[in-house]
C-alpha positions in Angstrom: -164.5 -102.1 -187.0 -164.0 -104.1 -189.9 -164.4 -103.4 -193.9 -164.6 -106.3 -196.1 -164.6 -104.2 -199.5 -161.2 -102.7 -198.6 -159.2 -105.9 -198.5 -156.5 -106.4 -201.4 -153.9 -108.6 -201.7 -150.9 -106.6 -200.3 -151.8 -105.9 -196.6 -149.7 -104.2 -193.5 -150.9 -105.0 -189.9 -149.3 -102.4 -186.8 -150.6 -101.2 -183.7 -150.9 -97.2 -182.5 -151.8 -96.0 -179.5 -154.9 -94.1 -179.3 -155.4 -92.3 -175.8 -153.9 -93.1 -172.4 -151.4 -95.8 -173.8 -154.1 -97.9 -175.1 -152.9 -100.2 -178.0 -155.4 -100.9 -181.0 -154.4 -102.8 -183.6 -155.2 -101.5 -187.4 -154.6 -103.8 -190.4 -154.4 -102.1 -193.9 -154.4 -102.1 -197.4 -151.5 -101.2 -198.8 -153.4 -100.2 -202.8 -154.8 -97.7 -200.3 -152.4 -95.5 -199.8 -153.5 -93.8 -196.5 -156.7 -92.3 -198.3 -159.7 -93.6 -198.6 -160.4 -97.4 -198.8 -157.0 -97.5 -196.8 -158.5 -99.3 -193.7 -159.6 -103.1 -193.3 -160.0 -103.2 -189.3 -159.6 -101.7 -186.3 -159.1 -103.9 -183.1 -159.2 -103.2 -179.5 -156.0 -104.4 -178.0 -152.7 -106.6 -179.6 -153.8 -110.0 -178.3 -153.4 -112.9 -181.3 -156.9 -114.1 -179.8 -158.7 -110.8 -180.2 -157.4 -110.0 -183.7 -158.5 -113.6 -184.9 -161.7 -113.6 -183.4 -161.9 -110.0 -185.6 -160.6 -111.0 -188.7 -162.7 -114.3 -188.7 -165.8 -111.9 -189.0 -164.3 -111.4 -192.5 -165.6 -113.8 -195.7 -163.1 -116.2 -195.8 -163.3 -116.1 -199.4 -161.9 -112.4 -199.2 -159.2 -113.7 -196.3 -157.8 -116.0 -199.1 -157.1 -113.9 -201.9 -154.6 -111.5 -199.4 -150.8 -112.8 -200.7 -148.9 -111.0 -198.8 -148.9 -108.8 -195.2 -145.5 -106.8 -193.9 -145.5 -107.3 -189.9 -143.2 -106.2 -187.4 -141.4 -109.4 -185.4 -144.6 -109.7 -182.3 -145.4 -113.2 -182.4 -148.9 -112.5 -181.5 -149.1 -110.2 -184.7 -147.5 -113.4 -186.6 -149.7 -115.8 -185.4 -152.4 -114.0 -186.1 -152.0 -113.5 -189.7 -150.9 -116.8 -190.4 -154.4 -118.1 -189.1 -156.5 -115.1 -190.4 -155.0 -115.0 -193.7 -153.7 -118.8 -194.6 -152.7 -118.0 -198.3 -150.6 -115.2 -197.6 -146.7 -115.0 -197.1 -145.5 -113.2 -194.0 -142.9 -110.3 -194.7 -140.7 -108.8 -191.2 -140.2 -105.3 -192.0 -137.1 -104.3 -193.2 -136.7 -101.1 -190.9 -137.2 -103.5 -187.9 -135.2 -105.8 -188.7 -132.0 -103.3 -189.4 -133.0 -100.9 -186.2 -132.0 -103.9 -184.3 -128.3 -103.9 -185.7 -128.9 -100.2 -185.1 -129.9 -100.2 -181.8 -126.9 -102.9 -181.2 -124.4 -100.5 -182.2 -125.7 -97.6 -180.0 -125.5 -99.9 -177.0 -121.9 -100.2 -177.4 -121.2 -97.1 -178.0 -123.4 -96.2 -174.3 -121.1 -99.1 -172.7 -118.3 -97.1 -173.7 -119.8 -93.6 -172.5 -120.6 -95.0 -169.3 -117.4 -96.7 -168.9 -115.4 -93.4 -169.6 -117.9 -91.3 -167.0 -116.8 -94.1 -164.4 -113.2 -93.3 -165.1 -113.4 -89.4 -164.9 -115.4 -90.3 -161.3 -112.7 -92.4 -160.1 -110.0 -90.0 -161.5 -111.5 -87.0 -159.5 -112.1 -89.1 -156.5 -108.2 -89.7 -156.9 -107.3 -86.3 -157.5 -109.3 -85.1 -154.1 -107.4 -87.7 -151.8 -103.9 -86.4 -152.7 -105.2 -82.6 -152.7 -104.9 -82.3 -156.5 -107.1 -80.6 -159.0 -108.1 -82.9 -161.4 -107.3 -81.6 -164.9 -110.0 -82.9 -167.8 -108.5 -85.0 -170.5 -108.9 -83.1 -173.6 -108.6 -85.0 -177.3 -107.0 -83.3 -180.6 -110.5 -82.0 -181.6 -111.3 -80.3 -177.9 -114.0 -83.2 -177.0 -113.4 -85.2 -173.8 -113.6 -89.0 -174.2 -117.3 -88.9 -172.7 -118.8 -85.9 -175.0 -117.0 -87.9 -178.5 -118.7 -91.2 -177.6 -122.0 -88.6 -176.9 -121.7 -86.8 -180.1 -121.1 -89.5 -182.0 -124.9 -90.7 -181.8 -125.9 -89.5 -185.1 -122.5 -89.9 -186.9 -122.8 -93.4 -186.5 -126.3 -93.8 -187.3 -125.6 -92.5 -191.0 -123.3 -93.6 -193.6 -120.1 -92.3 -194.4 -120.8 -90.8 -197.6 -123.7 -88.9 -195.9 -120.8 -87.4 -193.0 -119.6 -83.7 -193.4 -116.3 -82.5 -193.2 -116.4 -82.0 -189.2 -118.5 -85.8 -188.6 -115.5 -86.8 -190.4 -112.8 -86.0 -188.5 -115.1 -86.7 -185.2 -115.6 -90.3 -186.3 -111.9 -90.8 -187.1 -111.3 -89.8 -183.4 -113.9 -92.1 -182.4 -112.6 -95.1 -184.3 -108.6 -94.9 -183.6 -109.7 -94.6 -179.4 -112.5 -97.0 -179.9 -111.6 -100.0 -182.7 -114.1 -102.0 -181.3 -116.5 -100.0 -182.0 -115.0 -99.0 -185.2 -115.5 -102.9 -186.3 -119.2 -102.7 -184.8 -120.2 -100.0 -187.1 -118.5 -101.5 -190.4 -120.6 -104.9 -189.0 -123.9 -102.9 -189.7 -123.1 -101.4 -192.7 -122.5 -105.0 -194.0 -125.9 -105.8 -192.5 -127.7 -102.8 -193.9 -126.1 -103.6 -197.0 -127.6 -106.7 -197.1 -130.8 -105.6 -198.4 -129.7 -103.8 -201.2 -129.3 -107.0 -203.1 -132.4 -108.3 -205.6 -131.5 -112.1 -205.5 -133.3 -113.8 -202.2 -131.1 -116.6 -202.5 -127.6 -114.1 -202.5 -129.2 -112.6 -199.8 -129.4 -115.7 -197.7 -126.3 -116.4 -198.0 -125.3 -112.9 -196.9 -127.6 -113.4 -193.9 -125.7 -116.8 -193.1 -122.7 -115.7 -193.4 -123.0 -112.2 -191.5 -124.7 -113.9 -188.7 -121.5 -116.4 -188.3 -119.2 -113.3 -188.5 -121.4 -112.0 -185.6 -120.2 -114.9 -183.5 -116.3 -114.7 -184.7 -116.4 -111.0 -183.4 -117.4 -111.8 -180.1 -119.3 -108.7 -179.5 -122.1 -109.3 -177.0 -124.7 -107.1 -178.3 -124.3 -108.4 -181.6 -125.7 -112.2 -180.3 -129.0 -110.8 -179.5 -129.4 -109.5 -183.3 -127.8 -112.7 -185.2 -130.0 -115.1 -183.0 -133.4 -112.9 -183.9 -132.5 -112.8 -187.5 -131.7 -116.3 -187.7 -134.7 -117.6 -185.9 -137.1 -115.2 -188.3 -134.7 -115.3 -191.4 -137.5 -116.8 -193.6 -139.7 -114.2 -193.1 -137.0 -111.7 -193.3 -136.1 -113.4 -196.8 -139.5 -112.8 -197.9 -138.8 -108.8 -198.0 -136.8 -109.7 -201.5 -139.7 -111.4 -203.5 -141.9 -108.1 -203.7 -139.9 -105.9 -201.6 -142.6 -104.2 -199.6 -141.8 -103.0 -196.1 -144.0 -101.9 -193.0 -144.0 -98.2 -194.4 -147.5 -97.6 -195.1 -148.4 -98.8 -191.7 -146.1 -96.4 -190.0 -147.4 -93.5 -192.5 -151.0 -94.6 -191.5 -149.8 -94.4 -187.9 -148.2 -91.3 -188.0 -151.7 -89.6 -189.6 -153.6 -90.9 -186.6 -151.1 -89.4 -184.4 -151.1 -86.0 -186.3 -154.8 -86.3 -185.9 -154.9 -86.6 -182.4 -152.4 -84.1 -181.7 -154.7 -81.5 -183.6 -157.7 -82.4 -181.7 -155.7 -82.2 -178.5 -155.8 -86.0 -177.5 -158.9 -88.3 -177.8 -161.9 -88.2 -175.1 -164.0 -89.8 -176.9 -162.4 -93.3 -178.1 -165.6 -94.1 -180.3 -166.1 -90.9 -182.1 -162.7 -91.1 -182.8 -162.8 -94.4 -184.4 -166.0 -93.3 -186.2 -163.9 -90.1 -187.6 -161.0 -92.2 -188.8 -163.5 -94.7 -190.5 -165.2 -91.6 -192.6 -161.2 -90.8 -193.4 -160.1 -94.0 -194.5 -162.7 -96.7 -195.0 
């Protein structure tokens, strides 16, 4: 489906599924505001072949007046935008971007979990050969080593001005057993910080510089994170000119989802389509 009046010049691009695990691709205008006149085109599949061959279909006259589309980091997404709309400037998504520091840190903190489980194991395989009963080894606050690094999940996904009295005291715990990870977590509030700045420029430099801090720590799942950002930091950059993020794409996501889960999935892919088209083209 495609709807040449709804182009503007701020668009978003994203893919749901709509039934089954079946990707379609939806591109959007962001002046929409998930109502009406919201919805540009909907496209079978995430291939950068399918959604060019789509988007073509559109005046090119229209195609060059869009200045700007917020994208997730797929390549195929990329590639297709930079054909389909040639005048715009590409923004990654902030919340992508900084999930990926995210997602780092929780990786660590899973190494560690898995590493204490493998001790315990070993410690009560021990304690079996010599006839012992293996005690558990309790910390100040009553946690074992395995349930702090497991409760910790949410502690360190916030910032410390957001922690209550209790995530406290569990995160200092955490960080004088674990000051690796300690250093991990202060690494992605520096990164997250990042994009509270206004100057693009300052915030290249930030970029730079945290990326060659990344490397001075030496911690592994920190490589994967400053070699993605580095090799998409001018598209990451672009977030500062306008700052617009990926947001009204995920809101227009989530109201397709909400709408499927009311009608109790979707049997009918077309009619479906043809419903959201009445909602928000």
């Amino acid at each position: 489906m495609i709807f040449p009046e709804n182009i503007g010049e701020y668009m978003s691009i994203d893919e749901v599924s709509l039934s089954q695990g079946e990707l379609y691709t939806f591109i959007t205008n962001k002046n929409g505001k998930g109502k009406n006149g919201t919805l540009v085109a909907s496209i079978k599949g995430t291939l950068a072949k399918d959604i060019i061959n789509v988007l073509e279909k559109l005046p090119f006259e229209l195609r060059k007046k869009v200045k700007e589309v917020t994208l997730d980091m797929a390549k195929n997404m990329e590639s297709a935008v930079k054909q389909s709309f040639p005048c715009s400037t590409l923004v990654t998504d902030r919340f992508h971007v900084v999930k990926l520091a995210r997602e780092a840190l929780q990786h660590l903190r899973i190494k560690y979990r898995w590493e204490e489980l493998d001790k315990e194991n070993n410690a009560i395989e021990e304690a079996k050969k010599q006839g012992k009963k293996y005690i558990t080894v309790e910390l100040e606050n009553g946690d074992t080593p395995k349930q702090l690094l497991a409760r910790c999940r949410y502690i360190i996904a916030k910032k410390p001005s957001d922690w209550t009295i209790t995530q406290k005291q569990r995160a200092e715990l955490l960080f004088s057993y674990y000051p690796s990870l300690k250093k991990a977590y202060e690494h992605t509030l520096e990164f997250r910080s990042i994009y509270e700045l206004n100057s693009r420029s300052y915030a290249k430099q930030k970029f730079l510089e945290w990326i060659e801090k990344s490397n001075e720590l030496q911690i592994k799942e920190f490589n994967t994170v400053s070699y993605t950002v580095k090799y998409n930091l001018e598209q990451i950059l672009n977030f500062f000119i306008n700052r617009n993020t990926n947001a009204n794409a995920e809101s227009f996501n989530s109201k397709i989802k909400l709408f499927r889960a009311n009608l109790r999935g979707v049997t009918d892919t077309a009619f479906f389509l043809f419903r959201l088209h009445k909602l928000f083209a």
